[in-house]
C-alpha positions in Angstrom: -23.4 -13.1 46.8 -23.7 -16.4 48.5 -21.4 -17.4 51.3 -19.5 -20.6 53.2 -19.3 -23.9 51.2 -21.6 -22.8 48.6 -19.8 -20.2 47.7 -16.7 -21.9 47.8 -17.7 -24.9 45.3 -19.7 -22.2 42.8 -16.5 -20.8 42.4 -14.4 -23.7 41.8 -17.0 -25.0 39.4 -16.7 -21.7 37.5 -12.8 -21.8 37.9 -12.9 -25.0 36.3 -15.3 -23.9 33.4 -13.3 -21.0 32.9 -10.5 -22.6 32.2 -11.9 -25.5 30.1 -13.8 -22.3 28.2 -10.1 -20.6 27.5 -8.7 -24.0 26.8 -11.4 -24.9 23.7 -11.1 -20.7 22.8 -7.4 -21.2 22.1 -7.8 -24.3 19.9 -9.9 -22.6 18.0 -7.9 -19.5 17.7 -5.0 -22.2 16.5 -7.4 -23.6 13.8 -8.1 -19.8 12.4 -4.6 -18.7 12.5 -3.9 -22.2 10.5 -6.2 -21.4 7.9 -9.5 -23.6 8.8 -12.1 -20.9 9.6 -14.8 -23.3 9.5 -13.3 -25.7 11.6 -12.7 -23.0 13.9 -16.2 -21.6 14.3 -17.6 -25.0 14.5 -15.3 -25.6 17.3 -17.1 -22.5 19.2 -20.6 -22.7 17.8 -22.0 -25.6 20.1 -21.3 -23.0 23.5 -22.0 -19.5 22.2 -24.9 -20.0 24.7 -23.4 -21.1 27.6 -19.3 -19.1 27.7 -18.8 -15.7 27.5 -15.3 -16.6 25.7 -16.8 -18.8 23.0 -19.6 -15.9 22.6 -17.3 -13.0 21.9 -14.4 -15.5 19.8 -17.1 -16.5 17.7 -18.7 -13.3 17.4 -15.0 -11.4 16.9 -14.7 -14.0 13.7 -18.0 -13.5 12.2 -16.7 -9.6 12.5 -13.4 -10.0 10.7 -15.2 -11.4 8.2 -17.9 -9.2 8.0 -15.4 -6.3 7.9 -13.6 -8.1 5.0 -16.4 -8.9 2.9 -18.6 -5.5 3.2 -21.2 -7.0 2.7 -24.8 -5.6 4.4 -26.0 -9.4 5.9 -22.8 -10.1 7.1 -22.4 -6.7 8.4 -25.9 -7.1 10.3 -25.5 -11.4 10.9 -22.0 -10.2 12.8 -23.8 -7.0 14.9 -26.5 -9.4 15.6 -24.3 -12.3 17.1 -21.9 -9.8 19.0 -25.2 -8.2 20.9 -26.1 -12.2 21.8 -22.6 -12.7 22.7 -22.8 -9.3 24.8 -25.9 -10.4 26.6 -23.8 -14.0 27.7 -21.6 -11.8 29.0 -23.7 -9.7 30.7 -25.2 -13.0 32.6 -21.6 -13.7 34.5 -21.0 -10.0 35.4 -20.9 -8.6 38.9 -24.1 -7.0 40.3 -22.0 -4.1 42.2 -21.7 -1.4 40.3 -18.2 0.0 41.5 -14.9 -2.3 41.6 -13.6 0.4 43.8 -15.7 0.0 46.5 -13.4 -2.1 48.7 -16.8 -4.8 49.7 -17.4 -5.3 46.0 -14.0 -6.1 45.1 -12.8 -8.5 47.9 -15.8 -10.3 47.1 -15.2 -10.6 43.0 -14.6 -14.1 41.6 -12.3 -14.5 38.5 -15.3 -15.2 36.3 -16.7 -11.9 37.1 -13.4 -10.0 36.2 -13.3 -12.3 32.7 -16.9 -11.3 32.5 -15.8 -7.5 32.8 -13.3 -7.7 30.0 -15.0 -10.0 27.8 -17.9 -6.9 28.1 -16.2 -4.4 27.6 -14.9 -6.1 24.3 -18.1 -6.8 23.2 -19.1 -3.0 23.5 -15.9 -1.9 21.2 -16.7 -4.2 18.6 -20.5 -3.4 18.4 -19.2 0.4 18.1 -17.2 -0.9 15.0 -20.1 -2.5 13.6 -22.2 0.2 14.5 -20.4 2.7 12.6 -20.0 0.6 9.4 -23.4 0.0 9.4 -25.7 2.9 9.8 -25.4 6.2 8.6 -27.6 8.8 10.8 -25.9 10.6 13.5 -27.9 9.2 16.4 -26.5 5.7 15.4 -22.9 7.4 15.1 -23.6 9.1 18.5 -25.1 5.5 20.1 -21.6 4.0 18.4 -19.6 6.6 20.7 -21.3 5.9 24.4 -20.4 2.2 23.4 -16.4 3.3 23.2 -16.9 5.4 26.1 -18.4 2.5 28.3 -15.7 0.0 26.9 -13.4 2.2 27.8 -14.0 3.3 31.2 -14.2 -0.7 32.0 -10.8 -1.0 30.5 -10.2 1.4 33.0 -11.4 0.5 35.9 -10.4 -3.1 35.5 -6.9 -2.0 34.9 -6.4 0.0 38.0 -7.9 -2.5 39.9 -6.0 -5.8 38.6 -2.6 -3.2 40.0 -4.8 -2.6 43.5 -3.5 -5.0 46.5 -7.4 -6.2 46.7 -7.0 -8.3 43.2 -5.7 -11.9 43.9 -4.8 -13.7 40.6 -6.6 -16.8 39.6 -5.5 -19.7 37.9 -6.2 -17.7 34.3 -5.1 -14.6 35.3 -2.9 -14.3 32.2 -5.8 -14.5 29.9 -7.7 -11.5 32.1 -4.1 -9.1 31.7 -4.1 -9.7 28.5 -7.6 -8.5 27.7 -7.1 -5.1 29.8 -3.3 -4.8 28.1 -5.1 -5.1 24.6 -7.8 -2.6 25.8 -5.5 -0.2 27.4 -3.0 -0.4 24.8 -5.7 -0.2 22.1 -6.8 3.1 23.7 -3.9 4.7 24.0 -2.2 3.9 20.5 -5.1 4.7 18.7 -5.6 8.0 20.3 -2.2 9.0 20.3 -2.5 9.4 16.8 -4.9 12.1 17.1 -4.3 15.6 16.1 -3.9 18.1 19.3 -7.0 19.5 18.7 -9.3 16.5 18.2 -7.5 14.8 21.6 -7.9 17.6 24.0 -11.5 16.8 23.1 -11.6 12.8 23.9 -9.6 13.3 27.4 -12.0 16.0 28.5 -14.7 13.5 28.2 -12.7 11.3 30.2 -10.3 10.0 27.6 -6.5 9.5 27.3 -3.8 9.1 24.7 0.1 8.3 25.5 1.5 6.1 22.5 4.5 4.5 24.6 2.4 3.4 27.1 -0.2 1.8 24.4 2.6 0.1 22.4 4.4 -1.2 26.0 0.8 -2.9 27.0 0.0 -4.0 23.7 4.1 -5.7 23.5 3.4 -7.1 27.1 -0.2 -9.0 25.7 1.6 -9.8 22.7 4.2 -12.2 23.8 2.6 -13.4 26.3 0.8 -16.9 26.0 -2.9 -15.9 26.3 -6.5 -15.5 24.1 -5.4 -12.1 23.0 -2.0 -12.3 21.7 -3.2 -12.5 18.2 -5.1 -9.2 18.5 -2.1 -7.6 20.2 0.2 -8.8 17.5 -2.3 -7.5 14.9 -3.2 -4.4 15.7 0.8 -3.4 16.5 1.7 -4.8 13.2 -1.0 -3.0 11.5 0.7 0.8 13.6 3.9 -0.2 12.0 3.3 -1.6 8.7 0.5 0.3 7.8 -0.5 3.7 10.3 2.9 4.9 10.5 3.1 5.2 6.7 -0.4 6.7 5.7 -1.0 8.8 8.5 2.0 9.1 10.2 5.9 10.5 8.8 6.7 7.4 6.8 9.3 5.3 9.1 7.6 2.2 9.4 9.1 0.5 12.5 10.2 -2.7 10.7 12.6 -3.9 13.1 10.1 -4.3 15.5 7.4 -5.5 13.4 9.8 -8.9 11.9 10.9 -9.1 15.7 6.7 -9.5 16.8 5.8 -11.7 13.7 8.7 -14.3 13.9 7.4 -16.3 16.5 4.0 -16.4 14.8 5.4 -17.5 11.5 7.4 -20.3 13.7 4.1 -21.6 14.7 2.0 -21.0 11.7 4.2 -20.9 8.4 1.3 -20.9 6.5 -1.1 -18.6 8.1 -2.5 -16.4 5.3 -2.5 -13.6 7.7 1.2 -13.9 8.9 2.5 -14.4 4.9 0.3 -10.9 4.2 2.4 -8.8 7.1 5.4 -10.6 6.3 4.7 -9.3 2.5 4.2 -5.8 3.5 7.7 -5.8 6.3 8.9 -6.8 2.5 7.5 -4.3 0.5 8.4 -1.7 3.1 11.5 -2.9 3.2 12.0 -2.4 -1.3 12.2 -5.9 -1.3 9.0 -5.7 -4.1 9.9 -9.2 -5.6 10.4 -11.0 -2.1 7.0 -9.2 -1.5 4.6 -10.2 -4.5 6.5 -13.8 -3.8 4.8 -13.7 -0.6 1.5 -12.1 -0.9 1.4 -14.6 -3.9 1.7 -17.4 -1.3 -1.0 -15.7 0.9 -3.7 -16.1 -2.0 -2.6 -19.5 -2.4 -2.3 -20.7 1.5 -6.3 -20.7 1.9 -9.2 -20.7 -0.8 -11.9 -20.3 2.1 -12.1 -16.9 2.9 -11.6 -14.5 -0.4 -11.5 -11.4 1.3 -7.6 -12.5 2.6 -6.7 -12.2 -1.0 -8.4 -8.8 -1.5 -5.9 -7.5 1.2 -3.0 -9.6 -1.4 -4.5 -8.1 -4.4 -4.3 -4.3 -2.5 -0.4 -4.4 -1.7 0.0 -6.6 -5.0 -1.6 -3.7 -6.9 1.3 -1.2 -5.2 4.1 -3.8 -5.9 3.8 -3.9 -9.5 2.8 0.5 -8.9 6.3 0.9 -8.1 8.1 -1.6 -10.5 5.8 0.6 -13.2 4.2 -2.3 -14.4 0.9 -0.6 -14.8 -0.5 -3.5 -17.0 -0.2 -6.1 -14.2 -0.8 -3.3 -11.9 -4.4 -2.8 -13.4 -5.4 -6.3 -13.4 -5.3 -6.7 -9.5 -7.2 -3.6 -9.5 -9.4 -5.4 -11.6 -9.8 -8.2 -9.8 -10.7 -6.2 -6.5 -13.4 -3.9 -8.6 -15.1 -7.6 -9.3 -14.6 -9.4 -6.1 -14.1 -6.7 -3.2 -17.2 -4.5 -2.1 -14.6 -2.0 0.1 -14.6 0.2 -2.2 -15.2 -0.4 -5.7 -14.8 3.6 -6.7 -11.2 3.4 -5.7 -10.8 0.1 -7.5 -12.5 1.6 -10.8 -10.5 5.0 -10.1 -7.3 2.7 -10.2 -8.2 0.9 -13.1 -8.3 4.2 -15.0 -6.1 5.7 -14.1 -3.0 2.8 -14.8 -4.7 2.5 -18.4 -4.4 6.4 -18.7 -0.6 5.2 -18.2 0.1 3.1 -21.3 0.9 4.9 -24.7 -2.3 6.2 -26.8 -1.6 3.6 -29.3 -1.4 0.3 -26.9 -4.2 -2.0 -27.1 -5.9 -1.9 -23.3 -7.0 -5.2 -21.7 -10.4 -6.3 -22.3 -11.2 -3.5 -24.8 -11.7 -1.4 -21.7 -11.5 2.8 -21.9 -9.9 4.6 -19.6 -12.4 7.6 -20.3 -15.4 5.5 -19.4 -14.4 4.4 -16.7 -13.0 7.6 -14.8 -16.8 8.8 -15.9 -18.1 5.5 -14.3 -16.4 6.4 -10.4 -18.9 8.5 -8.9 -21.7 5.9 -9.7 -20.2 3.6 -6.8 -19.6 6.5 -4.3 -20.6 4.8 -0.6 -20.4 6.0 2.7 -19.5 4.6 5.8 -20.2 5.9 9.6 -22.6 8.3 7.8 -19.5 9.9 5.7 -18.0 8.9 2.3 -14.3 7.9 2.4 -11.5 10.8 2.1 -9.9 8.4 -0.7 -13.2 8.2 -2.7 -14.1 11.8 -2.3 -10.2 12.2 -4.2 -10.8 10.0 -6.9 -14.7 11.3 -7.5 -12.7 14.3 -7.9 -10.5 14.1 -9.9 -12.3 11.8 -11.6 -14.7 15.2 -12.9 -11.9 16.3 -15.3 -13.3 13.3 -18.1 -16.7 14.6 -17.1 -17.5 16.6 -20.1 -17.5 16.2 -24.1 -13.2 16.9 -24.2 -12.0 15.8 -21.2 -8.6 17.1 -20.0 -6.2 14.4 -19.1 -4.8 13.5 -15.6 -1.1 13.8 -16.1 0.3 11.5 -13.3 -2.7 10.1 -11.6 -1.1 6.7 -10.4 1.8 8.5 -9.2 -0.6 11.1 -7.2 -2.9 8.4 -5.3 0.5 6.5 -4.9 1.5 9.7 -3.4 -1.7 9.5 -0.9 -0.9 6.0 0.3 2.5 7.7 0.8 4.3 4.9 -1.7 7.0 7.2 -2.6 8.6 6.2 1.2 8.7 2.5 0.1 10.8 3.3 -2.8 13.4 4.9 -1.0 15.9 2.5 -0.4 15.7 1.0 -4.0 17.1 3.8 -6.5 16.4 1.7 -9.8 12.6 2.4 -8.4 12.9 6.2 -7.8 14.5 6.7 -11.5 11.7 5.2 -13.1 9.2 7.3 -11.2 11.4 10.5 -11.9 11.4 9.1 -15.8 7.9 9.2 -15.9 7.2 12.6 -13.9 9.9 13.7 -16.4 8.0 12.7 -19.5 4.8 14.0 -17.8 5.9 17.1 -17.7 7.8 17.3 -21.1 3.8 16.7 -22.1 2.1 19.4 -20.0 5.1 22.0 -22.3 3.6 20.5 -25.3 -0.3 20.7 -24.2 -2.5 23.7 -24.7 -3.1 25.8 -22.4 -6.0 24.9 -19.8 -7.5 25.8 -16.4 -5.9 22.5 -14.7 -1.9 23.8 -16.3 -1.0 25.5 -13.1 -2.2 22.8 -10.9 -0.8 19.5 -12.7 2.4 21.6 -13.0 2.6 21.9 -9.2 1.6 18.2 -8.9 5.2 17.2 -10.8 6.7 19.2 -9.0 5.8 18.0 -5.3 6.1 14.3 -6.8 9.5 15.0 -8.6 10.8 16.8 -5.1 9.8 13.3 -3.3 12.1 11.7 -5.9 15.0 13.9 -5.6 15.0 13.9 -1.8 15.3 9.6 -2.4 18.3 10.5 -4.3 19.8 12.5 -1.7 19.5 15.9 -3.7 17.5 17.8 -1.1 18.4 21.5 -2.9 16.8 20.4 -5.8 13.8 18.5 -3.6 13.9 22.2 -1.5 13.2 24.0 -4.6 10.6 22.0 -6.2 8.7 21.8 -2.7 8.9 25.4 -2.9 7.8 26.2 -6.2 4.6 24.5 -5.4 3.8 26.9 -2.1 4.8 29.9 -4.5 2.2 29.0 -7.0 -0.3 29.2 -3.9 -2.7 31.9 -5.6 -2.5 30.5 -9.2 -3.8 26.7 -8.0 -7.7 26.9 -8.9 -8.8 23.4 -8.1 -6.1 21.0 -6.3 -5.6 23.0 -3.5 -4.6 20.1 -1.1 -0.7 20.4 -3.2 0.3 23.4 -1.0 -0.1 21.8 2.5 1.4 18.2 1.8 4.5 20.9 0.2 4.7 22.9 3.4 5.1 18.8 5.1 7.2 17.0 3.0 9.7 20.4 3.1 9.4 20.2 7.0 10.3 16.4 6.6 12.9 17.5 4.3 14.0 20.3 7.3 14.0 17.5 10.0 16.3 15.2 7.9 18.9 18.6 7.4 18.7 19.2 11.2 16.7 22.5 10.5 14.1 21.9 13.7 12.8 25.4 14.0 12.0 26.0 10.0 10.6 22.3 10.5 8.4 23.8 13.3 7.2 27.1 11.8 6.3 25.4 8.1 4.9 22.9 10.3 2.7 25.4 12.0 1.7 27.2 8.7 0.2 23.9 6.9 -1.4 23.7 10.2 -2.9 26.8 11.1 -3.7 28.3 7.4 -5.4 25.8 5.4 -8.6 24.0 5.4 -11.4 22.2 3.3 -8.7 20.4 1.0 -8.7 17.1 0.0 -7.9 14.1 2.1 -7.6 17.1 4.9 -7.4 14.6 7.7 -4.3 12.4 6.6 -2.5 15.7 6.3 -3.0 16.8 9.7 -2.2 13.6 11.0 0.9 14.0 9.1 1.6 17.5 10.9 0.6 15.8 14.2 3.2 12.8 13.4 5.9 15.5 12.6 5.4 17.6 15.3 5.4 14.8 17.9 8.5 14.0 16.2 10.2 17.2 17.2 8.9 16.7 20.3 6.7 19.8 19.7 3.2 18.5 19.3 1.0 17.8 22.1 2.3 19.0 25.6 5.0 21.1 24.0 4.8 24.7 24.1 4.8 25.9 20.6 1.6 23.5 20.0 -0.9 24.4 22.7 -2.9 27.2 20.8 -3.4 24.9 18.0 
């Protein structure tokens, strides 16, 4: 590095373009959370070349949307503009190799540390792409060393931003908030990892501790700098959406309207904010307030589709739990035209909510429900190399309208609502839970009357783990008890749904937890853990355990978990 006056003015100049960089960066950012996504990206297009920050915010938008659409071109156009954006990075990076080594970092300027983060960044996001996109193993393996090298960067830059050799520069606040979202990203995401799968990351040098995570991630949240939007959305994403599908089913929604308020102040409009605000809604049983709002999201912006897909998702639930299946069905519609995420699902859903509606009610568009359950497995996909747990279900289940005198689903809705875990966002609205329990109720007046098949036992056993979720809403936890129970006693007589016994064994430990009953919690807890395996949507269910177990403060680091 150069010395005297010529260092001196380079690094003025570069503090100057640094901050003029950030400055453009965050008008744009204002124009995307605002709804004008082309305005945006032609606000950053003209110095992709030239700044590292208008690289990677132009390349992060192109991703979002990429990710949103599914689409291959977009998919490659995004991978293909976050590598250019990497290698602009790469051009304002230090040549040293170690910021510990006390030379190096004395002799750091700011744009070197922004260059660092803005790097690291870049790597994380290819990873994303990376997996999405190809499906061999060496591509899945190539996707990992990217994750590793992003986040030992994080690292690094985060101990050494704390060290007494860091001295802050005029847009310090903008380099803090990249390593808090880094860091906190880290650590919330692997937090959620089962015992067994983390023990595995932190011996390759990686670390999960969920308070810390969500305390970074608060800090770059509130704060006024380029990253406060990703900080924002990836907590409101833990406690809208993780905490509920792969987690116990407490959404955090206190904190979640506390984090979005100030963004709702600033952008009433933004079709993001009126989709979370929706969801604190819908998690809240507010469904009307809900639709009202996702409604408004659809109609806030007619440039990017893919925002009303997410609508069209939660809009699909809403009208799931008012029982509404025809309106229910048409937003599944909709996303089996428009949405490429994952048009098996959409199809599944479509099926299944017409399977709902009396034999002798006319079904929209002429459509059969038969053909299309038949039609599923034709649009199976796979992404990172694997074909979604969700898919694998419906594909599934889908089997039973396979042959010439198909065997009908009794409940399907109500079972895949089950698997987003809907039956917590009915909770707090009885008028909700009664209709549910009338239809399980009905369901299983029909499986009395059916002839005997080989799918008796295990649709039997599906009623009653759905009719126990309904009864512990309704505060009769005996009754809930016994139906949980039933299930795990009809262990040996389930031929083909196998996955009913372990989600039993956790919603009765749930159901212990609630009664003050912590070591039965425990020991079921342990059992669904320990003695089942290669059932359906396997994963969310240990996640559950994990969640469970971590709320008993007996999952990782506790004593009764370290052998599992």
């Amino acid at each position: 590095m150069s010395n005297g006056k010529d260092a001196n003015a380079a690094e003025d100049s570069s503090q100057i373009t640094l901050k003029e960089s950030l400055d453009e960066c965050m008008e744009a950012l204002d124009l995307f959370l605002n709804n004008h996504f082309t305005e945006s990206l032609e606000r950053l297009r003209p110095r992709v070349n030239e700044s590292m920050y208008h690289a990677l915010i132009y390349a992060t938008v192109l991703e979002m949307q990429a990710m949103m659409t599914f689409q291959h071109d977009d998919i490659s156009n995004a991978g293909n503009t976050m590598k250019s954006a990497q290698e602009v990075c790469q051009r304002f990076r230090r040549k040293s190799l170690s910021l510990a080594n006390k030379s190096a970092g004395e002799s750091i300027t700011e744009e070197q540390l922004h260059a660092e983060v803005c790097y690291a960044e870049c790597q994380l996001q290819r990873a994303a792409l990376t997996f999405l996109q190809d499906e061999n193993m060496v591509s899945f393996i190539k996707g990992g060393i990217k994750v590793r090298n992003s986040y030992l960067i994080y690292k690094e830059l985060h101990s050494f931003i704390k060290s007494h050799q860091c001295l802050k520069g005029p847009s310090h606040i903008h380099l803090e908030g990249g390593i808090s979202f880094g860091i906190g990203a880290f650590n919330l995401t692997l937090s959620l990892f089962p015992p067994r799968i983390l023990k595995v990351l932190e011996f390759a040098g990686f670390s999960g501790d969920k308070e810390y995570g969500l305390s970074l991630l608060h800090d770059g949240a509130t704060a006024m700098n380029l990253r406060s939007m990703l900080c924002a959305l990836l907590l409101l994403c833990y406690y809208t959406f993780l905490t509920f599908i792969l987690g116990t089913g407490e959404g955090e929604v206190g904190e979640a309207e506390r984090l979005l308020k100030p963004f709702q102040l600033r952008y009433p409009r933004g079709a993001i904010f009126l989709f979370f605000a929706g969801r604190i809604e819908e998690i809240k049983g507010n469904i009307d307030e809900a639709v009202a709002l996702f409604e408004d999201g659809c109609k806030a912006q007619q440039a990017w589709k893919q925002f009303h897909h997410m609508c069209y998702w939660e809009l699909m639930w809403c009208f799931t739990y008012k029982r509404v299946w025809k309106m229910a069905y048409f937003y599944a519609d909709l996303l089996s035209q428009e949405s490429r995420w994952s048009k098996a699902m959409y199809v599944y859903m479509k099926a299944a909510y017409l399977s709902m509606l009396p034999k002798d009610e006319a079904r929209p568009f002429g459509e059969d429900e038969v053909d299309l359950f038949r039609q599923v497995p034709a649009f199976k996909q796979k992404i990172a190399g694997k074909s979604p747990p969700t898919e694998k279900f419906a594909i599934r289940k889908a089997r039973r309208y396979k042959g010439p005198r198909p065997v009908r689903l009794p409940v399907p809705v109500l079972e895949m609502m089950y698997m987003w875990n809907g039956f917590s966002m009915i909770s707090k609205r009885p008028e909700l839970t009664e209709g549910m329990m009338q239809t399980l109720v009905e369901a299983e007046r029909a499986l009395l009357e059916s002839p005997e098949n080989e799918y008796l036992v295990d649709d039997r056993c599906l009623i009653h783990l759905l009719k126990g979720l309904c009864l512990k809403n309704q505060g009769l936890l005996d009754a809930a008890e016994e139906c949980f129970n039933k299930v795990c006693s009809s262990e040996k007589r389930i031929r083909f749904d196998h996955y009913l016994v372990p989600n039993s064994l956790v919603e009765l430990s749930l159901l212990y937890i609630d009664q003050g009953r912590r070591n039965e919690a425990i020991k079921v807890l342990h059992k669904a853990k320990q003695n089942y395996k290669d059932y359906s949507m396997e994963s969310r269910t240990q996640f559950r355990v994990h969640a469970a177990l971590a709320k008993l403060e007996a999952g990782p680091g506790g004593e009764e978990d370290t052998h599992l």
